[in-house]
C-alpha positions in Angstrom: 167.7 143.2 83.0 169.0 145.4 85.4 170.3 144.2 88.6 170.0 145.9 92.0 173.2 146.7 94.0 172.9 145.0 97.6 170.6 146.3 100.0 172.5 147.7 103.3 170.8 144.3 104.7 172.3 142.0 102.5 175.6 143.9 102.6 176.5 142.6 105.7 175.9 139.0 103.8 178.1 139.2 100.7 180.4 137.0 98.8 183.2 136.7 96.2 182.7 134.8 92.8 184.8 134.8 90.4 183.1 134.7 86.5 185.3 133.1 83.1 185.5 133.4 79.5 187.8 132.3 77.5 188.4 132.8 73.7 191.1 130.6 72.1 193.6 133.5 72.6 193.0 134.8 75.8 191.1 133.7 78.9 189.2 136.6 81.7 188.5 136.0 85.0 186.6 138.9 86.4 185.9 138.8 90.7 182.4 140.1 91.8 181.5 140.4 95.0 177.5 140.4 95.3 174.8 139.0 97.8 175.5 135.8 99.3 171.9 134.6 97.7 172.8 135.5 94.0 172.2 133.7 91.3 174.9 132.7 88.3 173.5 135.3 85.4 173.3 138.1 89.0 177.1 137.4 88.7 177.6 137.7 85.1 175.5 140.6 84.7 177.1 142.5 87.5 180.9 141.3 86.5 180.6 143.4 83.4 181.7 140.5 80.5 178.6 141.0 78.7 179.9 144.4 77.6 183.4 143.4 77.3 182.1 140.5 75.2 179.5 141.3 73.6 179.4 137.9 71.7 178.4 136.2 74.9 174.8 135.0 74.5 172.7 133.7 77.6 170.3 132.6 75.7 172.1 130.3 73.9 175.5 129.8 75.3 176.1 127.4 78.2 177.3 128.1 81.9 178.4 126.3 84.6 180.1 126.1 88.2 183.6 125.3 88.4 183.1 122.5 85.2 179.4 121.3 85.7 177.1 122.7 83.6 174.2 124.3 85.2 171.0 126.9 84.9 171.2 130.8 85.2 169.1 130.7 88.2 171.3 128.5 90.0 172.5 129.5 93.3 176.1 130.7 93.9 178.6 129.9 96.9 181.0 132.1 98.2 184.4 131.5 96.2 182.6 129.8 93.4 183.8 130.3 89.8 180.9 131.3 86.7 182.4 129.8 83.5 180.7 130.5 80.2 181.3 128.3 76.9 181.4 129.2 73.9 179.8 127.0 71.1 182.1 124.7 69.3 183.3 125.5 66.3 183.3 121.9 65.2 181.4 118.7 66.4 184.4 116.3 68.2 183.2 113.7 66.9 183.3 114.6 63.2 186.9 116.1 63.9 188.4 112.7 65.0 186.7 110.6 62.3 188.1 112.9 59.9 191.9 112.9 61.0 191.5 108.9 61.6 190.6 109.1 57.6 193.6 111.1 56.6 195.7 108.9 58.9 194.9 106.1 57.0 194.8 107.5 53.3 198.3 108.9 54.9 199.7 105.2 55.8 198.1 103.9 52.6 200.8 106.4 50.4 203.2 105.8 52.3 202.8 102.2 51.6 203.1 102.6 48.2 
């Protein structure tokens, strides 16, 4: 989907956002400036991540607004940040049940 530059109309009504992505070595924050009615994927489309990263998939990966997850066709506010998560790599859950069980098979050796 291609997106529009700003008319000459809404140039005269634009704002600054701010779109995220972080990998587990390295985090990007790219600014994009963009008509003050844009929507979160306007903002990642036009930051240029989704070439950078070309990994990031809107139709399954999650966004949100500074934190609190949200829809692509939410609406943006001047100054606002567009973050994008990646899928986890392991349920949390799961994780912690699993070190609790080695903490405790850990305790019971040393026991011994």
């Amino acid at each position: 989907m291609a997106v529009n530059p700003p008319t000459s109309e809404q140039a005269t009504q634009l704002m600054t956002v701010e779109v995220s992505y972080a990998l587990p070595n390295e985090q990007v924050i790219l600014q994009v400036e963009m008509a003050s009615d844009g929507t979160v994927e306007e903002a990642i489309r036009r930051s240029g991540i989704l070439e950078a990263f070309p990994q990031i998939d809107l139709d399954s990966d999650k966004v949100g607004i500074f934190g609190k997850m949200c829809k692509l066709n939410a609406s943006l506010r001047d100054k606002d940040r567009v973050e994008i998560y990646r899928k986890l790599i392991a349920d949390p859950k799961e994780s912690r049940r699993q070190q609790a069980e080695m903490q405790k098979k850990k305790a019971a050796e040393e026991e011994k």
